[in-house]
FIDO-335386 format. One record per residue (C-alpha): residue number from 1; x, y, z. Coordinates in pm, whole numbers, plus 50000, padded with zeros to 5 digits. Layout:
BEGIN
NUM, X, Y, Z;
...
END
This chain:
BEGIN
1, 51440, 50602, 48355;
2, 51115, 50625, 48210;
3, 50867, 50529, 48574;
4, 50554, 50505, 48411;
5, 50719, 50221, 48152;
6, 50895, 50046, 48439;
7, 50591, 50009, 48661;
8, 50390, 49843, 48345;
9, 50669, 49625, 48351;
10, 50564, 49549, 48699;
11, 50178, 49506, 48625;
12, 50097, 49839, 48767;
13, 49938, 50106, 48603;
14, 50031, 50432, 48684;
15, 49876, 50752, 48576;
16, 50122, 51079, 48456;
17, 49993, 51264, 48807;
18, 50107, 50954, 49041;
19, 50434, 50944, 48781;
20, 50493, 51317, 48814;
21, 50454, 51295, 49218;
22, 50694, 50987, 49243;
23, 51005, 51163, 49020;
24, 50972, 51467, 49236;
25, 51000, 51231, 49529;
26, 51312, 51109, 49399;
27, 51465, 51442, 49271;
28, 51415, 51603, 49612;
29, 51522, 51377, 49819;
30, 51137, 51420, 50012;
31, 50892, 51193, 50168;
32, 50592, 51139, 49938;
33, 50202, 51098, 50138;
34, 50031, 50937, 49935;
35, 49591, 50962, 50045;
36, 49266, 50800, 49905;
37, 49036, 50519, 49947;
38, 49146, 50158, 50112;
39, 49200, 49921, 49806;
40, 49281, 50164, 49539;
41, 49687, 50103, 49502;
42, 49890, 50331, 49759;
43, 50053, 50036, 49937;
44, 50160, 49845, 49599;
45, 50300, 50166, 49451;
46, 50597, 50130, 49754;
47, 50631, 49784, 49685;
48, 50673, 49848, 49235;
49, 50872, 50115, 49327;
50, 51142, 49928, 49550;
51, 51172, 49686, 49228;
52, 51179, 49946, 48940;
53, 51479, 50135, 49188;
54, 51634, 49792, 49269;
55, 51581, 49904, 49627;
56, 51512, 49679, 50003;
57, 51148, 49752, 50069;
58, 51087, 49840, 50469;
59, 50767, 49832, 50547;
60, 50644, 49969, 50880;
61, 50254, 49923, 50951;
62, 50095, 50141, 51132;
63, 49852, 50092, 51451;
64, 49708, 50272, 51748;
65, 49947, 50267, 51999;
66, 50283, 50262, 51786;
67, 50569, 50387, 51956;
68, 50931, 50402, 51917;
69, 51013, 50107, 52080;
70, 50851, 49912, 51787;
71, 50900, 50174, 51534;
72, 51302, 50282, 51570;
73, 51459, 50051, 51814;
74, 51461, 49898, 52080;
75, 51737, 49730, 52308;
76, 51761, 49335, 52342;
77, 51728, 49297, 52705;
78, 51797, 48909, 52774;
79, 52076, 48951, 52563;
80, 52189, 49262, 52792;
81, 52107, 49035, 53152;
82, 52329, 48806, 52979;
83, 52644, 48962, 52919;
84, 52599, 49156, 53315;
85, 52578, 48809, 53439;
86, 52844, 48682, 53217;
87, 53071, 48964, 53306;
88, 53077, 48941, 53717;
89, 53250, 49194, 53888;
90, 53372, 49395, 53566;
91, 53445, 49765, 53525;
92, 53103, 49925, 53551;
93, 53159, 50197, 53333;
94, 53310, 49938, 53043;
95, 53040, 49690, 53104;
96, 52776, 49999, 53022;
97, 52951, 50094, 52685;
98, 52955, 49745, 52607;
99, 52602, 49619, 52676;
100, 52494, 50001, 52498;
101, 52636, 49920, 52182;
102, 52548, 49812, 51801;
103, 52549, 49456, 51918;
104, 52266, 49485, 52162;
105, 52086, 49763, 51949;
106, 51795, 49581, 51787;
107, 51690, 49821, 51458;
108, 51301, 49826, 51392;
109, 51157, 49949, 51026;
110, 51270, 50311, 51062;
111, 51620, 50272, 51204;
112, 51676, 50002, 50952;
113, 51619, 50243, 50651;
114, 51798, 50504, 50849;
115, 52117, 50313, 50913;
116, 52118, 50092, 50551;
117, 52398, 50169, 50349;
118, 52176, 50053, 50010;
119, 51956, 50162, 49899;
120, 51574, 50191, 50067;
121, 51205, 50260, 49972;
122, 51097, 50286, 50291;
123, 50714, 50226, 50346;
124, 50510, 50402, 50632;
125, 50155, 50225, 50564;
126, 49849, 50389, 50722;
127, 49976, 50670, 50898;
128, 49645, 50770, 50988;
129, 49624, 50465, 51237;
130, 49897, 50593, 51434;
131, 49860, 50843, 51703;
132, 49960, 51203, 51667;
133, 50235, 51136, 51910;
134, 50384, 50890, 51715;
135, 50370, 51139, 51399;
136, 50570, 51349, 51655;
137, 50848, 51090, 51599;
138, 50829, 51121, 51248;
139, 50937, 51459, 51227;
140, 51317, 51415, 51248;
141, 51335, 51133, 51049;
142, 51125, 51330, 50788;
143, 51291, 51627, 50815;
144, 51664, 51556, 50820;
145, 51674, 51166, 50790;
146, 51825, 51100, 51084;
147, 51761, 50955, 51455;
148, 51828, 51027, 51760;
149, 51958, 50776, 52013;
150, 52092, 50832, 52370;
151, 52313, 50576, 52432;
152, 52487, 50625, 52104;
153, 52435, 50920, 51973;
154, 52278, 51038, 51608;
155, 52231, 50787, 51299;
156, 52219, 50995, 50977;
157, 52134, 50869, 50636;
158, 52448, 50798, 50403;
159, 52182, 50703, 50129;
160, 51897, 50875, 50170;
161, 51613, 50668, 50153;
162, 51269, 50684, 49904;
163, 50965, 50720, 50173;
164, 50607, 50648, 50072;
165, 50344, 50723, 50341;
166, 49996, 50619, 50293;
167, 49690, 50725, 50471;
168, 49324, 50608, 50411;
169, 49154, 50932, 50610;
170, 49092, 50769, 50942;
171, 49224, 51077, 51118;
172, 49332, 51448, 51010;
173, 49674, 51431, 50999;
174, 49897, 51682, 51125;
175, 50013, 51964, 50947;
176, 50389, 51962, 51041;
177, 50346, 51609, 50848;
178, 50235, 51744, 50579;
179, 50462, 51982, 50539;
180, 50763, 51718, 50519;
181, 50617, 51535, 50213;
182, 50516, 51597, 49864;
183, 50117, 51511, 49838;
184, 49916, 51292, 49605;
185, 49589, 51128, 49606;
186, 49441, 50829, 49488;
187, 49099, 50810, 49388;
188, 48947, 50464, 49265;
189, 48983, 50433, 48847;
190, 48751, 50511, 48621;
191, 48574, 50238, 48377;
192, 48871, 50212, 48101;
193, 49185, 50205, 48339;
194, 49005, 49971, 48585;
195, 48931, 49733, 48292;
196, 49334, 49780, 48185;
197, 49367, 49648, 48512;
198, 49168, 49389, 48520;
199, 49296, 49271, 48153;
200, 49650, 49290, 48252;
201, 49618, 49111, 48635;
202, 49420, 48838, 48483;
203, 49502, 48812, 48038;
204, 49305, 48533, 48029;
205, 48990, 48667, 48124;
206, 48725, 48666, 47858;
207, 48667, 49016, 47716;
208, 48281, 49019, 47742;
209, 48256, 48914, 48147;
210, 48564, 49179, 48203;
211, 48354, 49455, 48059;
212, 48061, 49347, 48239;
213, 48221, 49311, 48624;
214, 48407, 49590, 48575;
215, 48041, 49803, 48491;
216, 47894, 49640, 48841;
217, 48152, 49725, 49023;
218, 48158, 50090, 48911;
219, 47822, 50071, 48957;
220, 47792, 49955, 49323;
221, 48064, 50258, 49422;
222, 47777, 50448, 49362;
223, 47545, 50261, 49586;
224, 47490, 50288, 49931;
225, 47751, 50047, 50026;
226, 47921, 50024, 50412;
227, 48261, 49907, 50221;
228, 48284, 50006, 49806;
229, 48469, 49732, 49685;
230, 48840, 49813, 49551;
231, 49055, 49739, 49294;
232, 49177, 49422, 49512;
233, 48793, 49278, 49508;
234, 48793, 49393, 49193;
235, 49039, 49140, 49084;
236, 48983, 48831, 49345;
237, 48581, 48902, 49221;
238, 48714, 48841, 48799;
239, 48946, 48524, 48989;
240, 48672, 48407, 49100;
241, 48400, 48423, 48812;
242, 48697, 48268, 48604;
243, 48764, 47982, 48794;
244, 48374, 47891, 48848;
245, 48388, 47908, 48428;
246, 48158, 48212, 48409;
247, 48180, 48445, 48115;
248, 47815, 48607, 48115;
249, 47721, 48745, 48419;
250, 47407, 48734, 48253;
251, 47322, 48378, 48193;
252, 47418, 48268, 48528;
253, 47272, 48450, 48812;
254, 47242, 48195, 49080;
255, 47643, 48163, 49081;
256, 47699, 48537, 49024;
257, 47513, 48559, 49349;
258, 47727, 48272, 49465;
259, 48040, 48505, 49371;
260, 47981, 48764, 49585;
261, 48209, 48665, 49884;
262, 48488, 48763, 49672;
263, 48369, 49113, 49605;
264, 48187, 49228, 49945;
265, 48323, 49234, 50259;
266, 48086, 49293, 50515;
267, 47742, 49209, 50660;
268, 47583, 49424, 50582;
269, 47707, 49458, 50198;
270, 47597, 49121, 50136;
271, 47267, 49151, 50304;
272, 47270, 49434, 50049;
273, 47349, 49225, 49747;
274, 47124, 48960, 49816;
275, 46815, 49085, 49877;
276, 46883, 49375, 49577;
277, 47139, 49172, 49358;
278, 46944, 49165, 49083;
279, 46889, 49547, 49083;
280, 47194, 49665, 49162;
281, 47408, 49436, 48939;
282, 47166, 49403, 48630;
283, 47007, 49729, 48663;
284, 47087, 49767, 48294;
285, 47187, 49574, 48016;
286, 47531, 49398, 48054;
287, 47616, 49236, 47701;
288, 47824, 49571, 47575;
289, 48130, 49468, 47521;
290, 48164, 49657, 47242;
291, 48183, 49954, 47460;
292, 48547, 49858, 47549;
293, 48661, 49644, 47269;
294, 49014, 49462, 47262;
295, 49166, 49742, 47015;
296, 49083, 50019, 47251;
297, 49278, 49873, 47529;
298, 49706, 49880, 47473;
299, 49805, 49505, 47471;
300, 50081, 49606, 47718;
301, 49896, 49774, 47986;
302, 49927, 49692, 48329;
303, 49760, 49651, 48677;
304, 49745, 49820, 48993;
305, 49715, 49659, 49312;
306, 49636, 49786, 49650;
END
């Protein structure tokens, strides 16, 4: 299968390093940790790859506090009370077996891809948000794709599944993690395969205000922003222009500044932008669209997401 083709086909443009990382994924069989800024792509590259594989996506998302009992699985207590009040004076030792079984087992995200007989592309989504015990947890299930539980014994993967973790850098993560998964990081795109991406997402987009959003935007990653907007503002920011029928950013800077909800995302940011819009968006001229012309672009390239 040629990947990179099959995630254009899915509006998602990957480059040959992201390409490279996700084949060796698949060959060996090994997790894949996948780091960078929020909004630049790592979450949509598990949900692309599920489709180009034909694959369930599980998705766990991480959070301070995650534990097993939400992560692998957990038992369905009413259910349990029940069947014990159901049963009476039954054999003890049968009514145990029975109420510690498959039908009381309730299977959270990573017992789910564990125990699936299909195929899985198993997301762990900001790993970094999750304590370092619960990375603990990980290791088996990393390791030898399998879990551990008490009352039944060990569930081992008959198909192994595809596992992309993300992490955005909240927290150093462990290096027994590491050591489990195949790296790769994300950094945001540069000018030309952010404008692919914007092109492709939205194809009706005039050319002219797609080369000129695409230059603020790049522009205000370099400025002393709280939150640099990503490819997802990106896109809802173009949305947004479009639908209020702008296509100069130049000859309508009252609603550009009007636009700005869709591209900043804090207080701060927009305190920013409105009292220094006009410097830091028009800081230089913005009717090059012959920069990035039509023909340089491939008429079949695709978006990211985030």
């Amino acid at each position: 299968m040629n990947l990179k083709a099959a995630f254009e086909g899915q509006a998602y443009v990957a480059d040959d390093s992201l390409v490279a990382a996700l084949q060796l994924a698949q060959s060996l069989g090994k997790p894949l940790l996948i780091e960078g800024e929020a909004g630049v792509g790592k979450t949509e590259v598990a949900k692309c790859l599920s489709t180009v594989v034909s694959a369930e996506l599980i998705r766990l998302q991480c959070y301070e506090g995650l534990d097993a009992q939400h992560a692998l699985y957990d038992w369905d207590y009413q259910r349990q009370l029940l069947a014990i009040q159901m049963a009476g004076s039954a054999d003890p030792e049968a009514l145990k077996k029975t109420l510690y079984s498959d039908d009381f087992l309730v299977k959270r995200p990573l017992l789910s891809a564990i125990a699936s007989d299909k195929p899985v592309v198993l997301l762990i989504d900001e790993i970094d948000r999750a304590d370092e015990e619960f990375e603990a947890l990980l290791l088996e299930v990393l390791s030898d794709f399998q879990i551990s539980i008490p009352e039944l014994g060990t569930f081992t993967a008959t198909t192994r599944p595809l596992v992309i973790l993300t992490s955005n850098g909240v927290r150093e993560l462990s290096d027994a993690l590491r050591r489990r998964c195949l790296y790769h990081y994300m950094d945001y795109p540069d000018e030309r395969r952010e404008l692919e991406i914007v092109r492709a997402r939205l194809p009706d987009i005039d050319l002219q205000l797609a080369n000129q959003l695409v230059s603020v935007v790049q522009r205000l990653r370099g400025a002393a922003m709280r939150k640099a907007p990503g490819i997802a503002e990106t896109l809802d920011w173009a949305a947004s222009l479009m639908h209020m029928g702008i296509n100069d950013l130049s000859n309508n800077i009252e609603q550009v500044q009007q636009s700005l909800s869709a591209l900043v995302k804090t207080r701060e940011d927009l305190s920013l932008l409105s009292q220094e819009g006009s410097q830091l968006i028009f800081n230089e001229p913005l009717s090059s669209a012959e920069s990035i012309t039509a023909g340089d672009i491939p008429k079949q390239s695709q978006a990211t997401g985030t």
